[in-house]
Backbone as CSV, one residue per row, in Angstrom:
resi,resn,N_x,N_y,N_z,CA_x,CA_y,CA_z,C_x,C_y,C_z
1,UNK,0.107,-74.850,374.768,1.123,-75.841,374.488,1.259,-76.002,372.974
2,UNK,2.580,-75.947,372.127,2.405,-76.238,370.636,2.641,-77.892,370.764
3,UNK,2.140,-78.136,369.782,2.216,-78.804,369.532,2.764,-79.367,367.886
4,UNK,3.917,-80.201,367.831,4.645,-80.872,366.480,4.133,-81.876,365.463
5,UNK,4.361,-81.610,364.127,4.030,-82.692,363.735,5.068,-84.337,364.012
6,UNK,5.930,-83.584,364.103,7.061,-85.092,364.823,7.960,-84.727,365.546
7,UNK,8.307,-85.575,367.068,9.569,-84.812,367.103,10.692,-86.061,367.201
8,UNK,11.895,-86.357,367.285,12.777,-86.987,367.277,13.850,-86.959,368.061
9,UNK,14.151,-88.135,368.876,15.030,-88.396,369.884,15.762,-89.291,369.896
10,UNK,16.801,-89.031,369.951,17.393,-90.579,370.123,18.222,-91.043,371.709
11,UNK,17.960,-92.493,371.620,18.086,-93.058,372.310,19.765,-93.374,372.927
12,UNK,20.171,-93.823,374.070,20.645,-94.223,374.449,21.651,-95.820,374.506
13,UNK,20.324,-96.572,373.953,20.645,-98.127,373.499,21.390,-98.345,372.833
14,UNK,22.759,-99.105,372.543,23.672,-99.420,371.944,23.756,-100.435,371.300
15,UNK,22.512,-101.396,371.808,22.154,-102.537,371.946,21.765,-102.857,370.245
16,UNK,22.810,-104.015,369.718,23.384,-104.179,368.218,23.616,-103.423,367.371
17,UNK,24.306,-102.083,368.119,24.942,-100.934,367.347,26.350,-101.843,366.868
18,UNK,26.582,-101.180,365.414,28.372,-101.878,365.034,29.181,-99.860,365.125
19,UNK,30.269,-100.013,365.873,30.893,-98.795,366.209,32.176,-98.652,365.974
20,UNK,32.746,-97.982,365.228,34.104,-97.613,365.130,35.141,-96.902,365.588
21,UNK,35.842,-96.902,366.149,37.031,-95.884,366.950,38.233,-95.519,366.287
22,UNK,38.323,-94.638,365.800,39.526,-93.892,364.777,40.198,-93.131,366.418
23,UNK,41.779,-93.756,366.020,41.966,-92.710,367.107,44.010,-92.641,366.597
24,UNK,44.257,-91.577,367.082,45.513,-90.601,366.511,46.225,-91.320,367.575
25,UNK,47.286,-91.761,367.554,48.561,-92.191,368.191,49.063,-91.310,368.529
26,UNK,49.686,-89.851,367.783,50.232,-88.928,368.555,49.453,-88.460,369.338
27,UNK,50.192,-87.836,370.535,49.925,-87.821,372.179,49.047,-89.045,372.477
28,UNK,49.660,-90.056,372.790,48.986,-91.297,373.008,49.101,-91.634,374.623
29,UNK,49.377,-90.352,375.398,49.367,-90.569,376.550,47.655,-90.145,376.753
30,UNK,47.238,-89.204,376.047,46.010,-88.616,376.259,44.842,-89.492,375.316
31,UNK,45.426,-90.001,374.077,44.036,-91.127,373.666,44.146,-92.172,374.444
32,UNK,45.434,-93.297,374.779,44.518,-93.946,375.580,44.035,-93.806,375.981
33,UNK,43.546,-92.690,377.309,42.954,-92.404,378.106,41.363,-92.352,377.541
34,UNK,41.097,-91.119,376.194,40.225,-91.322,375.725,39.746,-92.510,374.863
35,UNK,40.266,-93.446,374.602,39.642,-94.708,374.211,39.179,-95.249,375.362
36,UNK,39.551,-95.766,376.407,39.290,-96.193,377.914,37.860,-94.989,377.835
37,UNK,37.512,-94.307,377.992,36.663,-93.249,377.895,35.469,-93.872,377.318
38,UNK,35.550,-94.023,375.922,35.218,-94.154,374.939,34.407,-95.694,374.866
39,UNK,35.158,-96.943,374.892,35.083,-98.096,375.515,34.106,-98.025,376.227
40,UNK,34.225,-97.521,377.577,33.433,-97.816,378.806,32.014,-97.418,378.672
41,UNK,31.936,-95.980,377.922,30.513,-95.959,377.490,30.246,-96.580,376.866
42,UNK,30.305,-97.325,375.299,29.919,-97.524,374.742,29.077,-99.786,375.760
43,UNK,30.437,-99.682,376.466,29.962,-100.609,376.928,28.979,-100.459,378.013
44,UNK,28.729,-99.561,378.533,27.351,-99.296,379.348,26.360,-99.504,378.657
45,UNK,26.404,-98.909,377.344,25.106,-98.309,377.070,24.618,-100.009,376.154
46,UNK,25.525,-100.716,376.053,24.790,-102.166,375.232,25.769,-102.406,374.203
47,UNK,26.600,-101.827,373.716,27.333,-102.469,372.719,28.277,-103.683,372.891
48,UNK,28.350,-104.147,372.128,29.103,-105.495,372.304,30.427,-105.760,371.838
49,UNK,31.122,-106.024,372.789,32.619,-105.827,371.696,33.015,-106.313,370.772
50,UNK,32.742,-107.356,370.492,32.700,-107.405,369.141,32.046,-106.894,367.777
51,UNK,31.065,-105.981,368.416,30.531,-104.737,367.186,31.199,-103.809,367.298
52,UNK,32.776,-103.487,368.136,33.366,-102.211,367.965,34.534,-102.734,367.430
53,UNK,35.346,-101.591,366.344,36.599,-102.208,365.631,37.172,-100.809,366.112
54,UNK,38.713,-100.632,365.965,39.578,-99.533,366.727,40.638,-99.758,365.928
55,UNK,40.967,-98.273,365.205,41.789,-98.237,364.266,42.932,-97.018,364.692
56,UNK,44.234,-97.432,364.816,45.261,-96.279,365.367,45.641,-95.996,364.140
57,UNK,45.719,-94.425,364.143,46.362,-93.600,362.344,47.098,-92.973,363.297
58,UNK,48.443,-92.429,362.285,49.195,-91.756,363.120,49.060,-90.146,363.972
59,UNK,48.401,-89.664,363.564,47.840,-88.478,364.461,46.191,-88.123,363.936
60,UNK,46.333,-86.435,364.108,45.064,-86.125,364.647,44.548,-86.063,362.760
61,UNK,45.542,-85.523,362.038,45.823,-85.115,360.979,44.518,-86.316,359.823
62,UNK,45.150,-87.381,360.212,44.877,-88.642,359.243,43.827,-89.415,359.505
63,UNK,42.948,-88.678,360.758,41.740,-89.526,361.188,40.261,-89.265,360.344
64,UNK,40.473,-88.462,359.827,39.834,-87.927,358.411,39.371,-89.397,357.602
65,UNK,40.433,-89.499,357.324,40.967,-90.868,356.118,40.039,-91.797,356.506
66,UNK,40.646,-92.111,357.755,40.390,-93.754,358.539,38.664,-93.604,358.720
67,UNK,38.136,-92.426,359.087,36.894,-92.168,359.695,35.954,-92.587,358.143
68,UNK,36.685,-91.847,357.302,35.994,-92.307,355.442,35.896,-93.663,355.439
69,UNK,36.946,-94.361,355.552,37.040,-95.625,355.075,36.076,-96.557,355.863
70,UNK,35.852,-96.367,357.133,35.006,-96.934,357.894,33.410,-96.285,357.703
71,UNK,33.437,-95.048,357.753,32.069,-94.678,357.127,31.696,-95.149,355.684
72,UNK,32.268,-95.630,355.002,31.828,-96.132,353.670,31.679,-97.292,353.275
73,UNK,32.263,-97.741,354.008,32.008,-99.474,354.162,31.181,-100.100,354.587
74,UNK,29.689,-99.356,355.191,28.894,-100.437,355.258,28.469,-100.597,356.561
75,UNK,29.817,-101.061,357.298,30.332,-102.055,358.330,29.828,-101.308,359.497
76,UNK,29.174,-100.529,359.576,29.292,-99.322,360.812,28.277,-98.284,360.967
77,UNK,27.448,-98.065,361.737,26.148,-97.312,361.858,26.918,-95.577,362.441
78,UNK,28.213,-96.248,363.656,29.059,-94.979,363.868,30.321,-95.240,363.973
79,UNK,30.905,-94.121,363.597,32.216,-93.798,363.927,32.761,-92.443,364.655
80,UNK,34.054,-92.706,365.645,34.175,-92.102,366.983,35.846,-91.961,366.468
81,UNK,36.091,-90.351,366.808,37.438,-89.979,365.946,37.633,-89.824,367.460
82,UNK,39.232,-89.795,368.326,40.008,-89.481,369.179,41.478,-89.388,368.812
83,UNK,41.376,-87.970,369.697,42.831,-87.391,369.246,43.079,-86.116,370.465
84,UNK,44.195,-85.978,370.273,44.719,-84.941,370.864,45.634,-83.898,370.314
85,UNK,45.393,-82.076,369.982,46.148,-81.627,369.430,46.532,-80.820,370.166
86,UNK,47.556,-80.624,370.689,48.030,-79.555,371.730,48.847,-78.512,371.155
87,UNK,48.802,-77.232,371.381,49.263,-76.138,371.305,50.281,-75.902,371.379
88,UNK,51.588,-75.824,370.274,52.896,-75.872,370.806,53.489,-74.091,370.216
89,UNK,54.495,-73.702,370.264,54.816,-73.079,369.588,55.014,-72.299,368.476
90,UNK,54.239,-72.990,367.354,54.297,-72.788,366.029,52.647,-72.381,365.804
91,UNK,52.205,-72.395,364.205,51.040,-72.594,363.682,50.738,-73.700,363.440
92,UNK,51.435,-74.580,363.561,50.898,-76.391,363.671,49.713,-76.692,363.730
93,UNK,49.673,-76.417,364.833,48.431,-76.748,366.063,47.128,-76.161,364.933
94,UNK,47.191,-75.201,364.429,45.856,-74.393,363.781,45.510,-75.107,362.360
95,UNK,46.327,-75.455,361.856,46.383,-76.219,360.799,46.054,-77.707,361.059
96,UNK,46.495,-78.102,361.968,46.222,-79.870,362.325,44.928,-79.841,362.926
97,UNK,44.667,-78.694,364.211,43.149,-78.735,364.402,42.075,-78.132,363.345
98,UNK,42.498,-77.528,363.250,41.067,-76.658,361.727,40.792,-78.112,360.659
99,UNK,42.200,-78.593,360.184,41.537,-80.086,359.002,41.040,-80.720,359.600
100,UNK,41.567,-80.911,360.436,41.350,-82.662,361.664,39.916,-82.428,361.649
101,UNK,39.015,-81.200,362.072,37.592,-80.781,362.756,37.333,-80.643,361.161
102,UNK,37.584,-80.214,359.636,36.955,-80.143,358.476,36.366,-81.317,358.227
103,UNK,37.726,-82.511,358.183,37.608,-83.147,357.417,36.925,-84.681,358.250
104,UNK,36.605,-84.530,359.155,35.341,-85.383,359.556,34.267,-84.921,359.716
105,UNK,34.080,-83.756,359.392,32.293,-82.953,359.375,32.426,-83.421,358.039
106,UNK,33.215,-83.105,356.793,33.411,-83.546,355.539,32.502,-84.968,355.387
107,UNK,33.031,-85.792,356.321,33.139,-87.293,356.155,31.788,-87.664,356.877
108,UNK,31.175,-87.069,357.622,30.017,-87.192,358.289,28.787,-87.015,357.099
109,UNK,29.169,-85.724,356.412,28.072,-84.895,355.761,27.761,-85.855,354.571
110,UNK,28.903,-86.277,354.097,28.982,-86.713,352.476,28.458,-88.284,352.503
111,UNK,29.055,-89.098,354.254,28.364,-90.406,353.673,27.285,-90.470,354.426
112,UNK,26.440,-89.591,355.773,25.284,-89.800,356.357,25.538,-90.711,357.433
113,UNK,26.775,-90.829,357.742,27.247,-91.836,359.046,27.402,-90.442,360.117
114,UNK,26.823,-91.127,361.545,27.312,-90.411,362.048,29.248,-90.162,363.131
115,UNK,29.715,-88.856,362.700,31.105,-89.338,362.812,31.184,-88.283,363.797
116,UNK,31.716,-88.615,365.208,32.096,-87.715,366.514,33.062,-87.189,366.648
117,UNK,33.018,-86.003,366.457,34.738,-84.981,366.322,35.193,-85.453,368.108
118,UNK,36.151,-86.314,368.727,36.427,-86.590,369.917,37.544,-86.513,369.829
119,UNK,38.402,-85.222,369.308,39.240,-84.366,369.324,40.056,-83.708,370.519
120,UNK,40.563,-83.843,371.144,41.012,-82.471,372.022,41.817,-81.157,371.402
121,UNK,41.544,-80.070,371.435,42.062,-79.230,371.021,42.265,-78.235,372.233
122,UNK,43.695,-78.601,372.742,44.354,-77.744,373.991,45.453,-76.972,374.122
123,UNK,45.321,-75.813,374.811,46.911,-75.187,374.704,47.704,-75.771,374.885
124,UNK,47.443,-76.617,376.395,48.745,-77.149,377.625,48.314,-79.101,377.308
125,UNK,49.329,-79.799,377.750,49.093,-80.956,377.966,48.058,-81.317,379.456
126,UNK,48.634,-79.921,380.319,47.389,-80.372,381.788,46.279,-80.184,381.025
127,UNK,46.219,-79.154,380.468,44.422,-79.249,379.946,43.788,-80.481,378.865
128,UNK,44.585,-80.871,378.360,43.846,-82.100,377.711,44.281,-83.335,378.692
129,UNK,45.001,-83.544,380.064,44.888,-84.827,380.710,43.749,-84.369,380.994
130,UNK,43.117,-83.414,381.852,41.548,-82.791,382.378,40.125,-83.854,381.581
131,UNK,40.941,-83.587,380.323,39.311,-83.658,379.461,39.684,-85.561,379.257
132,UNK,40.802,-85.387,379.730,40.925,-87.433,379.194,40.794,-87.969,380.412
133,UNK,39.861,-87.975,381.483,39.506,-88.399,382.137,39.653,-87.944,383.947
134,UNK,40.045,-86.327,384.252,40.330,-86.427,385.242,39.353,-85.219,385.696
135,UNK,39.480,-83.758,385.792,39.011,-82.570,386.096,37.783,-82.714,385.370
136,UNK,37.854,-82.601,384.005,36.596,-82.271,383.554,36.249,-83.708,382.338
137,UNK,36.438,-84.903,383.531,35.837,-86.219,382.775,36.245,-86.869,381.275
138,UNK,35.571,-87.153,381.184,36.426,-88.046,379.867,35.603,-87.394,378.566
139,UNK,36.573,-86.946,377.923,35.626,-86.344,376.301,35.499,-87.585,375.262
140,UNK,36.130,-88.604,375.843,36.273,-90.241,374.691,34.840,-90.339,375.282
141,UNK,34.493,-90.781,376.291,33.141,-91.478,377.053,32.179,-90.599,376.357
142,UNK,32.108,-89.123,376.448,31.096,-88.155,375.682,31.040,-88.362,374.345
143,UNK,32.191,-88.103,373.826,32.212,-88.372,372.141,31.215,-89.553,372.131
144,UNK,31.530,-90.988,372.481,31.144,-92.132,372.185,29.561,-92.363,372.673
145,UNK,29.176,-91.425,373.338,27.478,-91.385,373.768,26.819,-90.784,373.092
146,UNK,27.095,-89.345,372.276,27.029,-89.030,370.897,26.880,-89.699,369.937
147,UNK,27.675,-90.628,369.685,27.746,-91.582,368.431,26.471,-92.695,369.088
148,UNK,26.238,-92.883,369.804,25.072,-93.919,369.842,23.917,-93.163,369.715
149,UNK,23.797,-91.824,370.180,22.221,-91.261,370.289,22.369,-90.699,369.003
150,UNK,23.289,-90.271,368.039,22.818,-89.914,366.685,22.911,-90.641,366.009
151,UNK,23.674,-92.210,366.081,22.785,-93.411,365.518,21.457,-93.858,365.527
152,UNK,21.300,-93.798,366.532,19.534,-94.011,367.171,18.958,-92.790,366.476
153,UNK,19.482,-91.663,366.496,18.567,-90.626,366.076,18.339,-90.524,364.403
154,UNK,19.183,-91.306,363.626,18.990,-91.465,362.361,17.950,-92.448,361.662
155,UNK,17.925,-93.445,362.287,17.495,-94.758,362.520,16.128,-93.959,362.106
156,UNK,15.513,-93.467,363.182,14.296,-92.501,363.274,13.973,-91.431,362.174
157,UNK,14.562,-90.953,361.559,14.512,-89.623,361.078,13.679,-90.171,359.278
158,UNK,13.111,-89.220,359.037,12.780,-89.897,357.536,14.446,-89.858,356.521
159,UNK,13.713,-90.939,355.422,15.406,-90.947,354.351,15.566,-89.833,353.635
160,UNK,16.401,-89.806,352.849,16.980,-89.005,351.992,15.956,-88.953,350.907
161,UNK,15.455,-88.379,350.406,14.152,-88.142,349.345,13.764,-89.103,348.982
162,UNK,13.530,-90.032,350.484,12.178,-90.825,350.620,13.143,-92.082,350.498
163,UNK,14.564,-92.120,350.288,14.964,-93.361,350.333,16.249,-93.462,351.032
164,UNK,16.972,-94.176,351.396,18.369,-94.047,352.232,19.749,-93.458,351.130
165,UNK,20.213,-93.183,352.085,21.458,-92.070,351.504,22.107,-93.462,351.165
166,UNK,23.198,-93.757,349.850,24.071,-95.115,349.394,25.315,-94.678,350.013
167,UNK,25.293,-95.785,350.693,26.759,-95.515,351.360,27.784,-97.074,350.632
């Protein structure tokens, strides 16, 4: 059996987590769905609604922004991006999904918050109703269980050369 000098897990407990929800208005037939998603876990797992704030930007594009502004403030242990980019005709789609997925790993890396790409990136509109709650479950509810266990899992972890990252 090896044995570690540490290992690290995080938890489940939500319980006086403060949580943020960035979520894209365009295709807002498919985020509500994933906020409802999103919501419901977070309320299983212990959070309190009044430790979650929910911010609509206009698409998938600008959740970047919103996800910064809430990761830097303090105010928030996580933040939970939802969106939907569907596949249309053009190169759109490759450009709105490739930043959308940069620029919150960006925003994750730089302030040490943890930030949940809860993205859909689909050809068809059936395939992202699927992932917003029907065939293949809700990706808001997943995203948002993520954001609590790599809160918890930070919580745990040693600091930044021995002291916390300044956010």
């Amino acid at each position: 059996m090896t044995s570690f000098r540490s290992t690290y897990d995080g938890s489940l407990d939500g319980s006086g987590l403060r949580v943020a929800l960035a979520c894209g208005r365009f295709n807002d037939l498919i985020t509500e769905r994933l906020l409802s998603g999103a919501l419901d876990a977070l309320r299983r797992l212990g959070v309190d609604d009044q430790s979650i704030t929910v911010a609509w930007a206009p698409g998938a594009f600008e959740l970047p922004l919103v996800a910064q502004r809430f990761a830097t403030s303090g105010d928030f242990e996580a933040v939970v991006c939802l969106g939907a980019v569907i596949r249309g005709a053009t190169a759109h789609f490759d450009h709105v999904a490739g930043q959308c997925a940069a620029g919150i790993q960006r925003v994750q890396l730089d302030t040490g918050v943890p930030v949940v790409f809860g993205v859909l990136t689909t050809d068809t509109i059936e395939q992202a109703l699927e992932r917003a709650g029907t065939k293949a479950g809700n990706k808001g509810f997943e995203a948002a269980v993520a954001a609590v266990e790599m809160a918890d899992l930070l919580r745990q972890l040693p600091k930044t050369g021995g002291q916390e990252v300044e956010r």
